[in-house]
C-alpha positions as CSV (number, residue, x, y, z in Angstrom):
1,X,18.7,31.8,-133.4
2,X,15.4,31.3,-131.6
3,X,12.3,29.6,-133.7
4,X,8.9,30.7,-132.5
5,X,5.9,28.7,-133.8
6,X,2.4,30.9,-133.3
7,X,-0.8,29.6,-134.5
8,X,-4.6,30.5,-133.7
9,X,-5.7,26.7,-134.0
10,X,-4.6,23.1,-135.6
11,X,-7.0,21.5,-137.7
12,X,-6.7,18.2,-138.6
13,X,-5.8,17.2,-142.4
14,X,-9.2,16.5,-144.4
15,X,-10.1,20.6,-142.6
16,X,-13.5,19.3,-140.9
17,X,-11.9,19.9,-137.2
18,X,-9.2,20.8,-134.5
19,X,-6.9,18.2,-133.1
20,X,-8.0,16.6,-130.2
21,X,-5.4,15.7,-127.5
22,X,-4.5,12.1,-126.9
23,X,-6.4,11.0,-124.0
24,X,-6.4,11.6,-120.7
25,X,-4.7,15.3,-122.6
26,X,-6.3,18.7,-121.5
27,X,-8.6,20.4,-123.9
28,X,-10.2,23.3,-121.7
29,X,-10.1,24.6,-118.2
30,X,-13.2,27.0,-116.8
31,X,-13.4,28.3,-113.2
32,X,-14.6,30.8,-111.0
33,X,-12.8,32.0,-108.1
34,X,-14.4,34.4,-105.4
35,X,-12.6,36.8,-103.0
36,X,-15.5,38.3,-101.2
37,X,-16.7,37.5,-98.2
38,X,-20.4,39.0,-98.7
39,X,-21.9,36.0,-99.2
40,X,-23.9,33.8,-97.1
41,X,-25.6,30.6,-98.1
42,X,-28.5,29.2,-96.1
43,X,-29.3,25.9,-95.5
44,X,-32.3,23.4,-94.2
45,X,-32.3,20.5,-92.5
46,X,-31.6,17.5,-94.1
47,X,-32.1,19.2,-97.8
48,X,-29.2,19.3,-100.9
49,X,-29.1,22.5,-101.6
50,X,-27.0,24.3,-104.5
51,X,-24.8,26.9,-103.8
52,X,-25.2,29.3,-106.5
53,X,-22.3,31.9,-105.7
54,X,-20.0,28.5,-106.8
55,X,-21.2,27.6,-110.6
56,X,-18.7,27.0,-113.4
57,X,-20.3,26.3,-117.2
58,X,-18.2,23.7,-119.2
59,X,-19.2,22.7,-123.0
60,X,-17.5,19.6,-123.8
61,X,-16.0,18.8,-127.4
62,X,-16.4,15.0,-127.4
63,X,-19.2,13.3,-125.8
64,X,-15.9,11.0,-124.6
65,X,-14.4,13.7,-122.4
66,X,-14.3,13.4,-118.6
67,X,-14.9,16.5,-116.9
68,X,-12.6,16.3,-113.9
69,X,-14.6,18.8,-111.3
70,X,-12.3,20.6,-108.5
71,X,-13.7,22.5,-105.3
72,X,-11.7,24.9,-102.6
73,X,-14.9,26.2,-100.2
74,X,-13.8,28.4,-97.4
75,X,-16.2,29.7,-94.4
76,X,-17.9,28.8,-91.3
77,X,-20.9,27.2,-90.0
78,X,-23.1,29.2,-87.9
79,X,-24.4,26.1,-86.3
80,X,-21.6,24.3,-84.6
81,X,-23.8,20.7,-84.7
82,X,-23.1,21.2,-88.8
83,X,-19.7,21.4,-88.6
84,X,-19.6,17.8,-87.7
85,X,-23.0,16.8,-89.8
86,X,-22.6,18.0,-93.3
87,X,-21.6,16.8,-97.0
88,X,-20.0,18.7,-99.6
89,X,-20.7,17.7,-103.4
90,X,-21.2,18.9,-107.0
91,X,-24.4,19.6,-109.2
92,X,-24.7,19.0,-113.1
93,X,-27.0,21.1,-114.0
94,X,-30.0,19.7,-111.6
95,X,-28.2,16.2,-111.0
96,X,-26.9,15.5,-107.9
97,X,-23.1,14.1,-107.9
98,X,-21.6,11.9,-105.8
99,X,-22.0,9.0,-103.9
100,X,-25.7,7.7,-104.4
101,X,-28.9,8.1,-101.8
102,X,-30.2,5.1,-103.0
103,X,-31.1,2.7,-100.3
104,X,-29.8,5.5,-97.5
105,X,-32.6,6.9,-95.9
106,X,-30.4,8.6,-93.4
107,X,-27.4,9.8,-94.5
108,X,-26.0,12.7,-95.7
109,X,-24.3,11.6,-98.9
110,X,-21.9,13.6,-101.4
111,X,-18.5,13.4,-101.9
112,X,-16.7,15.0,-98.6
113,X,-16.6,16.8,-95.6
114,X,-15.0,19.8,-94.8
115,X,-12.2,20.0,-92.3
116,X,-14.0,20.3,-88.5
117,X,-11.7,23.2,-86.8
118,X,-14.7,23.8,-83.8
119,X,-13.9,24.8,-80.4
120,X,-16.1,25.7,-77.9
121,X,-14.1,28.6,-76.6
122,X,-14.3,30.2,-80.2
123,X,-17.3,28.8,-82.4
124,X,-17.2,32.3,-84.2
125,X,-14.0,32.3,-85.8
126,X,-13.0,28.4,-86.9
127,X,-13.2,28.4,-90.5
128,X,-14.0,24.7,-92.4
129,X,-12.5,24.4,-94.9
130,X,-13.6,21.6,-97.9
131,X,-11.4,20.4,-100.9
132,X,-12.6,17.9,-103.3
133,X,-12.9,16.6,-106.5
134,X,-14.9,14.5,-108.5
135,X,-14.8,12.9,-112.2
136,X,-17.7,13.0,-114.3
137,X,-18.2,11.7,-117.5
138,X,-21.8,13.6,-119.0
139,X,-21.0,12.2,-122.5
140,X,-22.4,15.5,-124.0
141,X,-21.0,18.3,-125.9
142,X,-23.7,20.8,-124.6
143,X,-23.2,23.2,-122.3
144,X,-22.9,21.9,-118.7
145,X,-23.5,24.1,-115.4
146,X,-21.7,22.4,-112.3
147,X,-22.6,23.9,-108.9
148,X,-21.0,23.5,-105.8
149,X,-23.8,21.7,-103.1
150,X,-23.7,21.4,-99.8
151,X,-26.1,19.1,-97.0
152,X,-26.1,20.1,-93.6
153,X,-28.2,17.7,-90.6
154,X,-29.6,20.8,-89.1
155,X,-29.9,23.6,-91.3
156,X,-28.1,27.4,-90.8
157,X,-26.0,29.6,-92.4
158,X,-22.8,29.1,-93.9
159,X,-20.5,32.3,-94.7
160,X,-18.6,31.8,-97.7
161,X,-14.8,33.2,-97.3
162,X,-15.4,34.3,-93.8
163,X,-15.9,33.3,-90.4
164,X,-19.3,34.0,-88.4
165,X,-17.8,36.8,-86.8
166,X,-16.3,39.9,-88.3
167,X,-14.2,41.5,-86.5
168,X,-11.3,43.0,-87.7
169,X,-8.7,40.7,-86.0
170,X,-6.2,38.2,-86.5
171,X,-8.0,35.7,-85.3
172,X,-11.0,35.7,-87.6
173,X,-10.1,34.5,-91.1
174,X,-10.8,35.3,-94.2
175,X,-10.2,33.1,-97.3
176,X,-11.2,32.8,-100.8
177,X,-13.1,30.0,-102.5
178,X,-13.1,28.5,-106.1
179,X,-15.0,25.7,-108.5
180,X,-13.1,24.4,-111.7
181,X,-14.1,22.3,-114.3
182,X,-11.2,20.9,-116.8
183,X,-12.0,18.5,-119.7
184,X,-9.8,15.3,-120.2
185,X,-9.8,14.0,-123.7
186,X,-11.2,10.0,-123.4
């Protein structure tokens, strides 16, 4: 004999709530995962900019909770001197994450790099390709956007799931892309 327990939600005892996890527990995972490659996303010089085909919204139950951010970015740079000159990093809502600008003048800043595949037989079809993740703890329990962000030194295009060229050949990639945010009980 098989027992099967199905419940819509636990609430604790006194009725005023749900059970919590113990922490470091999972209470909730968003994401958004794209498979197109129609999008391109333009950058300038020197400038954060947010990429706004990567954007997850989280709303926290606990202003404890960290909000452990994950990114998979697939594409290409159209200039080749970004491939080697560019930082990857995260957005709450218009805040910047990562590692701090302060007292860098100079440098592109963020949490990481994507992987530098660039050849200069074939500068059209070398994807990059950028994992990372990042722990945030916005001890809120409103709604939180998180964007994927990107810096490049010299500004250009980068085509999200896709190399620059688009042939239809085997040796020009296509690839798929994702932002998740999943909140930790502290």
């Amino acid at each position: 004999m098989t027992s099967v327990l199905k419940v819509d939600s636990i609430q604790t005892t006194s009725g005023s709530g749900f059970v919590i996890p113990p922490a470091g527990g999972i209470i909730q995972i968003q994401y958004l995962q794209i498979d197109d490659a129609t999008h391109t996303i333009s950058t300038t010089a020197d400038t954060s900019v947010k990429v706004d085909e990567l954007v997850v919204t989280i709303t926290p139950t606990s202003t404890s909770s960290v909000i452990k951010l994950d990114a998979h970015v697939f594409g290409e740079f159209a200039n080749a001197s970004d491939q080697a000159n560019h930082m990857f990093f995260f957005y709450r809502n218009d805040t910047k994450l990562g590692f701090p600008q302060t007292g860098l003048t100079n440098n592109n800043c963020g949490i990481s790099m994507a992987t530098r595949t660039y050849q200069t037989t074939d500068t059209d079809s070398t994807p990059e390709i950028a994992m990372y993740s990042f722990f945030d703890t916005p001890s809120t329990t409103s709604a939180i956007t998180y964007k994927v962000g990107i810096q490049t030194s010299n500004g250009g295009n980068y085509f999200l799931n896709r190399v620059v060229n688009t042939i239809d050949h085997d040796n020009y990639e296509r690839g798929c892309s994702f932002i998740s945010a999943t909140e930790i009980a502290g």
